[in-house]
C-alpha positions in Angstrom: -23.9 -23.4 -28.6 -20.8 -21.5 -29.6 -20.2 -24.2 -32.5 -24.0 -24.5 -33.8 -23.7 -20.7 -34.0 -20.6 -20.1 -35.4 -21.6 -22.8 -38.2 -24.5 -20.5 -38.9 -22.6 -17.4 -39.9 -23.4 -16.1 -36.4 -21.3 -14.2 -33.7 -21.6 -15.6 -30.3 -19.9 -13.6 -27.3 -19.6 -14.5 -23.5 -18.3 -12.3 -20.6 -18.6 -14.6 -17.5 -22.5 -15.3 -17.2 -23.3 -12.3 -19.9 -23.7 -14.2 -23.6 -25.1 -12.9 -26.7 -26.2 -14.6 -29.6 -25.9 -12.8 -33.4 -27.4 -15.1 -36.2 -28.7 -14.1 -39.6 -32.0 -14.9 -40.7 -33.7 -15.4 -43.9 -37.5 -14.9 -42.9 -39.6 -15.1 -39.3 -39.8 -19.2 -39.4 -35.8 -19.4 -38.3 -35.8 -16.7 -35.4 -38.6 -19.4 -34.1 -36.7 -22.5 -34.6 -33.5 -20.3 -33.5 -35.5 -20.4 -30.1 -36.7 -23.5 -29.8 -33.5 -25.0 -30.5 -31.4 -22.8 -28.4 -33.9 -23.2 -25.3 -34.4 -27.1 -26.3 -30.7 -27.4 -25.6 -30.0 -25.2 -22.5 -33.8 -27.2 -20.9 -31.6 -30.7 -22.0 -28.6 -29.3 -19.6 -30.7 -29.4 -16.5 -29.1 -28.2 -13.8 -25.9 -27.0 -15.7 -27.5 -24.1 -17.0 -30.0 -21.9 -15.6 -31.5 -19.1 -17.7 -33.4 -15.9 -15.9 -36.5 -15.3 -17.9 -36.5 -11.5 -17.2 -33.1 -10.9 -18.3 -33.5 -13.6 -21.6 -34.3 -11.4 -25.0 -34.8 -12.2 -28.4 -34.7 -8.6 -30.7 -34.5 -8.3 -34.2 -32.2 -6.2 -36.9 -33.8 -4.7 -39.8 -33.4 -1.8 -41.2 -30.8 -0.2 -38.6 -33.2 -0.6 -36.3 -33.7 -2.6 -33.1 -37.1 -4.7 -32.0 -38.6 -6.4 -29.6 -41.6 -8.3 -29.8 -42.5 -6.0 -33.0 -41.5 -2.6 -30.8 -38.6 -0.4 -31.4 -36.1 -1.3 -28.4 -32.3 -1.4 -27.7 -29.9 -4.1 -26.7 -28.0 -3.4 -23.7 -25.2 -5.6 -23.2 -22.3 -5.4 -20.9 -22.6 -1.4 -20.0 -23.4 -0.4 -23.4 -26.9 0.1 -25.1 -27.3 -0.4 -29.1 -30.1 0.9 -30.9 -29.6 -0.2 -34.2 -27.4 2.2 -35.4 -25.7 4.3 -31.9 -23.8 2.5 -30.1 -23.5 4.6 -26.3 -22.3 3.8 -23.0 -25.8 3.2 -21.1 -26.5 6.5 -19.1 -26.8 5.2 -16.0 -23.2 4.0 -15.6 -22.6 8.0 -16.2 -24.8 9.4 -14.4 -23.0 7.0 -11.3 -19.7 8.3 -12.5 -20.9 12.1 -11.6 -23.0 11.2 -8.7 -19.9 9.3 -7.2 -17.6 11.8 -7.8 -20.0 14.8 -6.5 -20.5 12.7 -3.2 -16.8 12.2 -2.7 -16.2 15.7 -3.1 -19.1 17.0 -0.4 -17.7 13.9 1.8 -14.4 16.1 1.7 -15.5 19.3 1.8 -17.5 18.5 4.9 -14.6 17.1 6.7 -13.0 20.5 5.6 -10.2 18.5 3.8 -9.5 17.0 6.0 -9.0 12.9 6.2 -10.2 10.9 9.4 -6.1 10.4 10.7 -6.1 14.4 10.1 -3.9 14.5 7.2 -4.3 17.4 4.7 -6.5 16.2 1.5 -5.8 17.5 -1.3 -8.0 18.0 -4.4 -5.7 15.9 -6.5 -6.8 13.2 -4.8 -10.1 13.7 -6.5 -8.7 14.0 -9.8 -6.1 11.0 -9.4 -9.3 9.1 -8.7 -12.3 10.6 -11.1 -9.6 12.5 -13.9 -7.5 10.4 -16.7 -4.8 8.6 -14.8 -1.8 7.0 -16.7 -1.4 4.8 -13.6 -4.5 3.2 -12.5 -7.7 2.9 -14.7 -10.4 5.3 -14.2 -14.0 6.0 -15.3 -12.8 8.7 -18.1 -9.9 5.6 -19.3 -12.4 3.6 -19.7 -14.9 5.8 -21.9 -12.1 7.4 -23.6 -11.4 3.6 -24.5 -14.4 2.2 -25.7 -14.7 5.7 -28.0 -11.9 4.4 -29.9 -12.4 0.6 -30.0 -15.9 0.2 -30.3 -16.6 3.8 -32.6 -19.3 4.7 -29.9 -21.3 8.0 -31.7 -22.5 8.8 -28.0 -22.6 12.8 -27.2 -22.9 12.1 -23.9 -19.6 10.1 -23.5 -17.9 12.9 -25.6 -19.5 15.5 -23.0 -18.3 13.2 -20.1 -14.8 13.1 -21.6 -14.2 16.6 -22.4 -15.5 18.1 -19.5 -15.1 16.1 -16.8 -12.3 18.3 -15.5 -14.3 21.3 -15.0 -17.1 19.6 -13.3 -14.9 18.0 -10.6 -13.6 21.6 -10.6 -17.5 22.6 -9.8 -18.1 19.4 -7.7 -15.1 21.2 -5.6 -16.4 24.1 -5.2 -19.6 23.3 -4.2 -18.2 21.6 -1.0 -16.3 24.3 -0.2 -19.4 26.5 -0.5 -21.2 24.2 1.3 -18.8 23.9 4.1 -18.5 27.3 4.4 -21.8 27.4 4.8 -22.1 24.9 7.4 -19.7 27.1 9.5 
């Protein structure tokens, strides 16, 4: 596949059992033959290969734009989302960042910060773990990253990585409050 594609002008990229397939196209007639090809080969590898319908996609390029069966849509590929001309980190994978980090926090705060062996916790721990950290990769490493390398124009990512800080900061203070309430 990686051959017929790559003989086409195209762009194939893998990650484990994640693929992608880029080819140009001149008119509607080769997207078709594209996919009967492509689905003629993987049906002649029995077996070898097996494709899941609902997460198998064919979209379309034109005009900066992203469709689907003839509707505007997005490609989401690997924890990233494309519309045709933004490239973001998908929301939900932020969204689980703060809700992770808020939980962790509350889990603290209700053990009064204090760990299960009784040892002092301290809110660096928090940071260390949901902050930028030179020594281990984290959430924010990981956005801060894929800003740079893949040009991502996504104001949420630029609103996870500037402020992250302060709402950990808030995340910490609502355990305390609600500890203190729970008192």
């Amino acid at each position: 596949i990686k051959t017929y594609v790559e003989s086409k002008k195209g762009v194939y990229m893998r990650y484990s059992d994640d693929f992608i397939i880029i080819l140009p196209y001149e008119d509607e007639h080769e997207i078709e033959a594209y996919k009967k090809l492509f689905f003629s080969y993987v049906g002649s590898m029995k077996d070898l290969i097996h494709l899941q319908k609902e997460k198998t996609s064919c979209y379309i390029y034109k005009d900066n734009a992203i469709y689907e069966d003839g509707v505007l849509s997005q490609i989401s590929y690997l924890g990233f989302i494309f519309d045709g001309n933004n490239k973001k980190i998908r929301p939900r994978a932020i969204t689980r960042y703060y809700s992770r980090m808020r939980r962790k926090a509350h889990t603290i705060g209700r053990r009064n910060w204090t760990s299960p062996t009784g040892r002092h916790i301290s809110a660096k721990n928090l940071y260390r773990i949901y902050s930028e950290n030179r020594k281990r990769q984290t959430f924010i490493n990981y956005a801060k990253k894929a800003k740079q390398l893949l040009a991502l124009n996504d104001r949420e990512a630029d609103a996870l990585i500037k402020r992250h800080k302060h709402k950990i900061a808030m995340a910490i203070k609502e355990a305390q409050i609600t500890n203190n309430e729970g008192e």
